[in-house]
C-alpha positions as a printed NumPy array, in Angstrom:
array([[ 21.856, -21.593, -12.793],
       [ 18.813, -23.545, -12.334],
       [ 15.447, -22.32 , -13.627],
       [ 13.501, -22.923, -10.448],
       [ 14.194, -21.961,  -6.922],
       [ 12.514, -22.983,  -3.678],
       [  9.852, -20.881,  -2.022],
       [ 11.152, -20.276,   1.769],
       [  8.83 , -21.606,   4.043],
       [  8.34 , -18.1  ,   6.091],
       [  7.423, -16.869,   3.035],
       [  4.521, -19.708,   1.877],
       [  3.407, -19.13 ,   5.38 ],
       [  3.193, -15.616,   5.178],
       [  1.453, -15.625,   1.702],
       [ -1.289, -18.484,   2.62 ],
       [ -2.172, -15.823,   5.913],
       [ -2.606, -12.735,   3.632],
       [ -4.873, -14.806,   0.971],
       [ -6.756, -15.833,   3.778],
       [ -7.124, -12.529,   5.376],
       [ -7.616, -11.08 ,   1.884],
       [-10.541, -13.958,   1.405],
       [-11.667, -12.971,   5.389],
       [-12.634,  -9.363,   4.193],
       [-13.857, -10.415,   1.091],
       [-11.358,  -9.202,  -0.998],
       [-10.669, -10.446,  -4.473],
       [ -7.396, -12.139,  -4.305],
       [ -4.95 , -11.533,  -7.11 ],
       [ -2.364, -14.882,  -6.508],
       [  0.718, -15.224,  -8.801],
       [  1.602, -18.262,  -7.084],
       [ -0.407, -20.825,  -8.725],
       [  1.238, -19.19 , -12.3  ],
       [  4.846, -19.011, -10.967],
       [  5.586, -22.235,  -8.641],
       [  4.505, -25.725,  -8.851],
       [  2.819, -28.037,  -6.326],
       [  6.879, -28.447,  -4.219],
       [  6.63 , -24.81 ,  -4.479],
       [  9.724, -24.707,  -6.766],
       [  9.106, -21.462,  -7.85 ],
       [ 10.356, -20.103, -11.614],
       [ 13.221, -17.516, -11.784],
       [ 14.213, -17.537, -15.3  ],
       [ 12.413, -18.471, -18.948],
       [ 13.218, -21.063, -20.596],
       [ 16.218, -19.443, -22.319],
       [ 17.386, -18.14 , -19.602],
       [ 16.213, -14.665, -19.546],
       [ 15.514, -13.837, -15.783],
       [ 11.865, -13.213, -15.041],
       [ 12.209, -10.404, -12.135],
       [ 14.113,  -6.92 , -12.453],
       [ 17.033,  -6.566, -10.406],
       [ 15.782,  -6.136,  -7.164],
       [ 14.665,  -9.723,  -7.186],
       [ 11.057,  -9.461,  -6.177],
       [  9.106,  -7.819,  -8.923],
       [  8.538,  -9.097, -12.646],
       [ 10.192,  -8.135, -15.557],
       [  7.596,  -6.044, -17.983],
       [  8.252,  -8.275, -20.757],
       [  7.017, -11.506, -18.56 ],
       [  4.212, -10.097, -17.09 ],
       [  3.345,  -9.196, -20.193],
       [  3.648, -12.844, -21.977],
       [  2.393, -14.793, -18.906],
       [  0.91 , -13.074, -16.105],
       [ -2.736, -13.723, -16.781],
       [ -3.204, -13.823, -12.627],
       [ -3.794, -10.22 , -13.885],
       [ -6.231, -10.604, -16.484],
       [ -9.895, -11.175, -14.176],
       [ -8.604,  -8.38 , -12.024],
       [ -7.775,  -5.812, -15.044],
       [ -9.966,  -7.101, -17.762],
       [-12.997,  -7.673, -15.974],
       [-15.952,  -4.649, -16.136],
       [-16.786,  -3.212, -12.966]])
């Protein structure tokens, strides 16, 4: 099984409209794109052992990678308000 996997189109689409809506209303914009696919949006799926990076319903992270990589998170949670 290959680590990467190819971000649908419909979905790149749909994600560069709510950023830009998000950006519209002047929203801070929390994007784990950037961390989890590369420029030919060939997105990640698994570490580099193996170990699968979402939970078993295929769209949200495991706990144990957000917790090693997902510093998208960190301005929005760290930051003092």
């Amino acid at each position: 099984m290959s680590r990467t996997v190819a971000l649908p189109a419909s979905q790149r689409a749909l994600h560069d409209r709510m950023r830009q809506l998000a950006r519209d209303s002047g929203a801070e914009v929390i994007d784990p794109i950037p961390s989890l696919c590369d420029a030919q949006d060939q997105c990640l799926r698994s570490e580099a052992d193996g170990t699968p990076i979402y939970i078993l319903d295929g769209v949200h992270l495991t706990a144990r990678y957000v917790a090693q990589a997902a510093g998208f998170l960190d301005r929005a949670l760290l930051s003092p308000k």
